[in-house]
C-alpha positions in Angstrom: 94.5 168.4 69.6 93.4 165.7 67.3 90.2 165.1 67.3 89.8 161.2 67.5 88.4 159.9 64.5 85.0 157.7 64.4 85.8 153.7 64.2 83.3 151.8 62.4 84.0 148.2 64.1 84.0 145.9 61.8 81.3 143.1 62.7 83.4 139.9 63.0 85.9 142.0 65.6 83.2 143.1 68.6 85.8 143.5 71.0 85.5 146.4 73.7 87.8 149.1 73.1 90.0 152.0 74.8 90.5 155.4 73.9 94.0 156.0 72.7 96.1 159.1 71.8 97.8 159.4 69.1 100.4 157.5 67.9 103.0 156.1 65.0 102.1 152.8 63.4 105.9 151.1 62.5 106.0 148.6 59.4 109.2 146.7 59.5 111.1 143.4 58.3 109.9 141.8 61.5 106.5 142.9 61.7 104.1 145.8 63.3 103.9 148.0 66.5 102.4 151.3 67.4 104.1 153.6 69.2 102.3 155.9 71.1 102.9 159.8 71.4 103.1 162.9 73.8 100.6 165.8 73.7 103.8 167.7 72.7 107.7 167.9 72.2 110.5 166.4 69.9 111.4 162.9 69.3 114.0 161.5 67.7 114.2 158.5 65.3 117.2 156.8 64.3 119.5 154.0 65.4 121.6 155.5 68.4 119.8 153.9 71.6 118.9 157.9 73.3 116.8 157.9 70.5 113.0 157.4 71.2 111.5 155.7 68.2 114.6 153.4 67.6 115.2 151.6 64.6 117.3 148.9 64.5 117.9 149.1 60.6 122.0 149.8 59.2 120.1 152.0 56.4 119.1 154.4 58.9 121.4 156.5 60.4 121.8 157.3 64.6 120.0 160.3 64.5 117.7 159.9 61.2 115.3 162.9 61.8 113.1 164.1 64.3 109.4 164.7 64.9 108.5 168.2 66.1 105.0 167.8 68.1 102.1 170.1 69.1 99.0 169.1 70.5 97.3 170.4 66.8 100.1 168.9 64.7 103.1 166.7 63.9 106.2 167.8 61.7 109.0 165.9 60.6 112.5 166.7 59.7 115.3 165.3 57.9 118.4 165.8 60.3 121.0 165.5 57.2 120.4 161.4 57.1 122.6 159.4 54.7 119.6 157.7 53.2 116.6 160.3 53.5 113.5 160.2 54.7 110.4 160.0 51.9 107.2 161.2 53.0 104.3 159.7 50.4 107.1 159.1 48.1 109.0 162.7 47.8 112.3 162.8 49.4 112.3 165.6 52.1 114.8 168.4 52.2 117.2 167.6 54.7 117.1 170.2 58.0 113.5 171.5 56.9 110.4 170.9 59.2 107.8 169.4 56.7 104.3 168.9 57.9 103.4 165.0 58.5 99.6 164.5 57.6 97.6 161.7 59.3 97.5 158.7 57.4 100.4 159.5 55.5 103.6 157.0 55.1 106.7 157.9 55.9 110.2 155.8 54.7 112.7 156.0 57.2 115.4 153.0 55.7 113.5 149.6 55.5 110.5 150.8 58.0 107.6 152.5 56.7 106.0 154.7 59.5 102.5 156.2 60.0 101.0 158.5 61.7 97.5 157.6 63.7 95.1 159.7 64.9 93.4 159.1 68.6 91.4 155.8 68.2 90.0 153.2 69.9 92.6 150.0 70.3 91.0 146.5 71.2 91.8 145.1 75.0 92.4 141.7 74.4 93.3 139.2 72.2 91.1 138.3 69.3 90.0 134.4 68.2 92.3 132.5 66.3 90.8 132.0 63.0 90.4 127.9 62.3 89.0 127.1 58.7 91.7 124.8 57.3 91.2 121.3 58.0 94.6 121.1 58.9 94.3 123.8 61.4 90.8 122.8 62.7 92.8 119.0 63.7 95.8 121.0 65.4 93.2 122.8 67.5 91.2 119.8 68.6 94.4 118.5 69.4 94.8 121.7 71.8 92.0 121.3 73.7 92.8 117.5 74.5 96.7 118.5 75.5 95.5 122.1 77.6 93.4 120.3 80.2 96.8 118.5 81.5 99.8 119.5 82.9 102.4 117.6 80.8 104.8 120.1 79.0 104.0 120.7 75.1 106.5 121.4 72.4 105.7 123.5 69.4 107.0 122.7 66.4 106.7 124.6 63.0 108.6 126.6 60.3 109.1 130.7 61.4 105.9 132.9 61.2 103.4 129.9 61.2 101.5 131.2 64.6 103.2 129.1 67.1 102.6 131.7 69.8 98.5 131.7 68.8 98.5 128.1 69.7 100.5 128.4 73.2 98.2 131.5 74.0 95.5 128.9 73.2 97.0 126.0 75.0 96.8 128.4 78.3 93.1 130.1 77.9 91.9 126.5 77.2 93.7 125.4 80.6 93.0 125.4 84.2 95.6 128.3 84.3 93.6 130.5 82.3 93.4 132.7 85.3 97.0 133.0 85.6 99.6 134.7 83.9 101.3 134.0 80.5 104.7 135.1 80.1 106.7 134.4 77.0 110.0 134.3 76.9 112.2 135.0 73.5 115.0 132.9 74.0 117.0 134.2 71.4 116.7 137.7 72.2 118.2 137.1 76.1 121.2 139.2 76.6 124.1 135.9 76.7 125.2 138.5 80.2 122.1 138.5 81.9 119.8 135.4 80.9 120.0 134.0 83.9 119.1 137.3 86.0 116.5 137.5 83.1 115.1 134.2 83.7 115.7 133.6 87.2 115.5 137.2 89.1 118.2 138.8 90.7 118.9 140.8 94.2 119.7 144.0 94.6 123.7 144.2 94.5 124.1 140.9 92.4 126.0 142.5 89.6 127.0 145.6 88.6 124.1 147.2 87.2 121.7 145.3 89.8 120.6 148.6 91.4 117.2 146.7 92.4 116.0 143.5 93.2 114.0 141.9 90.3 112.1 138.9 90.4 112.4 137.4 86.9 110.4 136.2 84.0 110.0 132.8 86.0 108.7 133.9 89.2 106.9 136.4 87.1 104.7 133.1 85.7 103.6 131.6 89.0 101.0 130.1 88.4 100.2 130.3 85.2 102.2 129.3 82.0 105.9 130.4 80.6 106.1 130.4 76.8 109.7 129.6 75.7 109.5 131.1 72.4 112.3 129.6 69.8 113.5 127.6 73.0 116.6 126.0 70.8 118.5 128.8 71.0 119.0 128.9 74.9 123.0 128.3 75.9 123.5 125.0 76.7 124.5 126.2 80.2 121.1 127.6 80.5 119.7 124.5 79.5 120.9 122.7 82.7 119.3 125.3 85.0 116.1 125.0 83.1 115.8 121.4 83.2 116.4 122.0 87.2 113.4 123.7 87.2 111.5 121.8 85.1 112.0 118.7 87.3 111.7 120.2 90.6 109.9 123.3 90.2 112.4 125.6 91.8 114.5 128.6 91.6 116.7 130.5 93.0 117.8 134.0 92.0 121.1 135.8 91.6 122.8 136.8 94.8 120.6 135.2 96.6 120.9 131.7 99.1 116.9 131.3 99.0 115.6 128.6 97.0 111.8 129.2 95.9 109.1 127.1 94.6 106.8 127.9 91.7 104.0 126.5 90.2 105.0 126.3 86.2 103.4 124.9 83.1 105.8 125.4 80.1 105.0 125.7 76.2 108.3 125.2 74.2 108.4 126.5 70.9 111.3 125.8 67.9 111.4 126.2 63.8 114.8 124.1 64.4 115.4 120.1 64.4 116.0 119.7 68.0 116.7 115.9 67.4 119.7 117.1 64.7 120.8 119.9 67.7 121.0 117.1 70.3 123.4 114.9 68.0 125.3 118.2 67.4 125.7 118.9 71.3 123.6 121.9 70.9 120.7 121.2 72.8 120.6 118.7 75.9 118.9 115.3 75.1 117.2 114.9 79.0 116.1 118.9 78.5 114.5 118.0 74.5 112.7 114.6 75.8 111.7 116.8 79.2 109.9 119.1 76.6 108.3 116.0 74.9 105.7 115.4 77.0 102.9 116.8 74.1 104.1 117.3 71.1 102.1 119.6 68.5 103.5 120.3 64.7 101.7 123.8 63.5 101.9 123.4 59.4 102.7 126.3 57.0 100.2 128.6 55.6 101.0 126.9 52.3 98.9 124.0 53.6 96.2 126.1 54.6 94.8 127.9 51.8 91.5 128.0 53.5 92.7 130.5 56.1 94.5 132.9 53.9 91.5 135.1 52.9 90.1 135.4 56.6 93.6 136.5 57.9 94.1 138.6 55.2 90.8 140.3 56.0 91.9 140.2 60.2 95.1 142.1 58.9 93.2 144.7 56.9 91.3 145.3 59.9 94.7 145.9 62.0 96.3 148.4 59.4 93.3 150.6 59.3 93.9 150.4 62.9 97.7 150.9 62.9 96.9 154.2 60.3 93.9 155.6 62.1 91.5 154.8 59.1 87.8 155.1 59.3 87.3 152.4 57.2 88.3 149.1 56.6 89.3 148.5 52.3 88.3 145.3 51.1 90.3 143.2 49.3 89.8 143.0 45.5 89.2 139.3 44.4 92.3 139.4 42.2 94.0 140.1 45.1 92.3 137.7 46.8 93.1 134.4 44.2 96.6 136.2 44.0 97.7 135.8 47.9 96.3 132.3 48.1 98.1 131.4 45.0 101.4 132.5 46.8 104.0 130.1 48.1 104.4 132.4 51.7 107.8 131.1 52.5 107.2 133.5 55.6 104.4 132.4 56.8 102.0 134.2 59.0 104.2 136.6 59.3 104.8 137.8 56.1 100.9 137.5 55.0 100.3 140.2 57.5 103.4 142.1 56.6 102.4 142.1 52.7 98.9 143.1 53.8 99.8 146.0 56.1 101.9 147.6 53.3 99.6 147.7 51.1 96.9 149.1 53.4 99.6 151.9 55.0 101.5 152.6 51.6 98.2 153.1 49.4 95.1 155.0 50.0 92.1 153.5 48.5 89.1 151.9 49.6 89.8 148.4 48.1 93.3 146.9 48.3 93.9 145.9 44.5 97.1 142.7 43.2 98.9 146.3 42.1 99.2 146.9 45.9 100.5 143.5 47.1 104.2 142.5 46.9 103.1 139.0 45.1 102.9 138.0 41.6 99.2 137.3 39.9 97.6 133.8 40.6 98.2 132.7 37.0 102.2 133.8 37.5 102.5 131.7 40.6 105.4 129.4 40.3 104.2 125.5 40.9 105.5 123.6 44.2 108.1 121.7 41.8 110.6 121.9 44.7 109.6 123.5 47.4 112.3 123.2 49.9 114.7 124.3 47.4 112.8 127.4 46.5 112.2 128.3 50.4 115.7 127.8 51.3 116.8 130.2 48.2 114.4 132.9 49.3 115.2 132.6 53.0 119.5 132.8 51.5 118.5 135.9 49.1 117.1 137.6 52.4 120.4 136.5 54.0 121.9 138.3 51.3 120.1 141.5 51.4 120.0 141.8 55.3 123.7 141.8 55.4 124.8 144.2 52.7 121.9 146.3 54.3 123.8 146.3 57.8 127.2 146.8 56.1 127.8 143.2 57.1 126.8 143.5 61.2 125.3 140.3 61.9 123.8 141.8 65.2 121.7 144.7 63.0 121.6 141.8 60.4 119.9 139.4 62.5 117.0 142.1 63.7 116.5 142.8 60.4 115.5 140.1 59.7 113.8 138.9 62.8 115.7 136.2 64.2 118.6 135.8 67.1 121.9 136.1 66.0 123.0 132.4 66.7 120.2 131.3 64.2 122.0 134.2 61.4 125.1 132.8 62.1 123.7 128.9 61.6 122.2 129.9 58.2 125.4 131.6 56.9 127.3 128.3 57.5 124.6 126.2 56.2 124.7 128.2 52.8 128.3 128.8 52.6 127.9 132.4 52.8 131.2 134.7 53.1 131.3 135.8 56.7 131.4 139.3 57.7 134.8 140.7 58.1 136.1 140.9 61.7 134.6 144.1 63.3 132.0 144.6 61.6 129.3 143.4 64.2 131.0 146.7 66.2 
């Protein structure tokens, strides 16, 4: 086995910690995860759903290639994939088992995998980091909404950390004690939300081979997080509002009505007043919502946090890749990612940042290793809007011929429901896919 490799905490992040085993660290269009691993066996990774580390990317192929594990090593094999697999930049042969070394990155279509040792993971949630005045306002703002019990709404462009304030909004309240449950409204399956949301009993449906109580009922007590909450059906919406108003539910199949004690965080990047006149969204359901009303701004507007999350994210790659050590971050690098417009956000800081710590290998992450221009080549905020809404169309763009045109693969790509894709091809006048090709 592995021997687990000695974490030097970092002083600013004094969390207690769990052993782990070992595990692959996934860099993708819509962010991070690490994917634990067994003593020993074979998985596969690829796009077919038997597969175990499944990659929902159209340049990888259903079965991709397959890790072959021991409890002293980890191999990986090409299994004749139409795109390859590169492991620290060489292509692999196809149907040859090539050693994987720890540490080392490995391409598999638009993901960039790596593979970590046994190492201590943190058990809870760290601090969010408040050094923009803009931020530091928000978050006394927080404090003053989480000690009631009116409903807040979350608004804010995508990747700006609206779920770090809704975790906030419940540790600061009296349901601290109680669970948080988010829901990702535009991930529900449009089949099942309302099993999803409101439990089921056994027998319900086909498929309902157990009775299942429901992210709801799951919340009791404590707070739901309706994560991008504008892109829940309409008929959804009605039920919701039901139990906004009279704090009840009542599950698939079944003739019981139960109570449950809810606080509800709404979150949305869209205009929910322009989705109301457009019969999107229920008016009485958007001023329900209303009760607080919190805008989170862009990281554009905050240089001042920029550094100190860039340093937070070093300290998660290293994790994610089973480093010792922590690199710094040169101060070219530095100047260069608070120069930069971060149409993304949050989101895409950390994703720029966890590249360059799992692609390269050195102690200090230099400008060569970040995906941004210099600070002097920055382009000036002549036009903003116009300039995001090109980047987020180029992405569009890109996404799509990716996918062969599936909006579905398209859509997880790039990290956002399907209904939102389909929204910003008509905004932009984009071609649509050709009928069958989200098959």
């Amino acid at each position: 086995m592995l021997a687990a490799m000695d974490w030097n905490a970092p002083t600013d992040d004094p969390r207690p910690r769990r052993p782990t085993g070992r595990g692959v660290a996934i860099l993708h269009e819509g962010g991070s995860q690490l994917v634990p691993l067994p003593e020993e066996g074979t998985l596969h990774i690829g796009r077919a759903p038997e597969c175990a580390l499944r990659l929902r990317d159209g340049a990888v192929s259903r079965r991709h290639a397959t890790l072959h594990i021991t409890p002293d090593a980890v191999e990986v094999e090409d299994q004749g994939s139409r795109n390859g697999v590169d492991l620290a930049g060489a292509r692999l042969p196809p149907h040859e088992r090539v050693p994987w070394p720890v540490g080392t990155a490995l391409r598999v279509g638009g993901a960039v995998l790596v593979l970590r040792p046994a190492v201590a993971a943190p058990t809870d949630t760290p601090e969010p980091l408040v050094e923009a005045p803009a931020m530091r306002a928000l978050f006394d703002a927080v404090g003053r909404v989480a000690a009631s019990s009116l409903p807040v709404l979350l608004l804010g462009e995508t990747g700006v950390g609206k779920e770090v304030v809704a975790r906030e909004v419940h540790r600061r309240s009296r349901r601290a004690g109680g669970p948080l449950v988010k829901v990702d409204c535009g991930a529900l399956s449009a089949e099942l939300v309302e099993a999803e949301l409101f439990g089921h009993e056994r027998g319900a449906f086909t498929g309902a081979i157990a009775t299942r109580p429901g992210l709801l009922r799951e919340a009791d007590g404590g707070t739901v997080f309706l994560d991008e909450v504008g892109e829940l059906p309409l008929d959804m919406q009605t039920r919701l509002l039901r139990v906004l108003q009279e704090g009840e539910v009542r599950p698939v199949g079944s003739t019981e009505t139960l109570t449950l004690d809810l606080r509800f965080v709404a979150a949305t990047h869209v205009d929910l007043t322009e989705a109301v006149r457009a019969g999107r969204f229920r008016e009485d359901l958007f001023y329900w919502l209303q009760g607080a009303v919190l805008s989170v701004p862009p990281l554009r507007e905050r240089v001042e946090d920029i550094a100190p999350l860039a340093e937070r994210f070093l300290v998660e790659a290293a994790r994610l890749a089973g480093r010792a050590r922590v690199p710094a971050l040169s101060e070219e690098a530095r100047r260069a990612l608070e120069a930069h417009g971060w149409p993304g956000n949050v989101r895409q800081l950390r994703n720029v940042v966890q590249r360059a710590v799992l692609l390269g290998g050195g102690d200090v992450v230099e400008l060569a290793d970040l995906d941004v221009p210099a600070a002097e080549e920055a382009a000036s905020p002549v036009d903003l809007r116009t300039a995001l809404e090109a980047f987020e169309k180029e992405r569009i763009r890109d996404a799509l011929e990716a996918t062969g045109g599936n909006q579905t693969l398209a859509a997880k790509r790039l990290g956002v429901a399907r209904r939102t894709l389909i929204s910003r091809i008509e905004k932009y006048g984009l071609p649509r896919p050709r009928k069958g090709s989200d098959e």
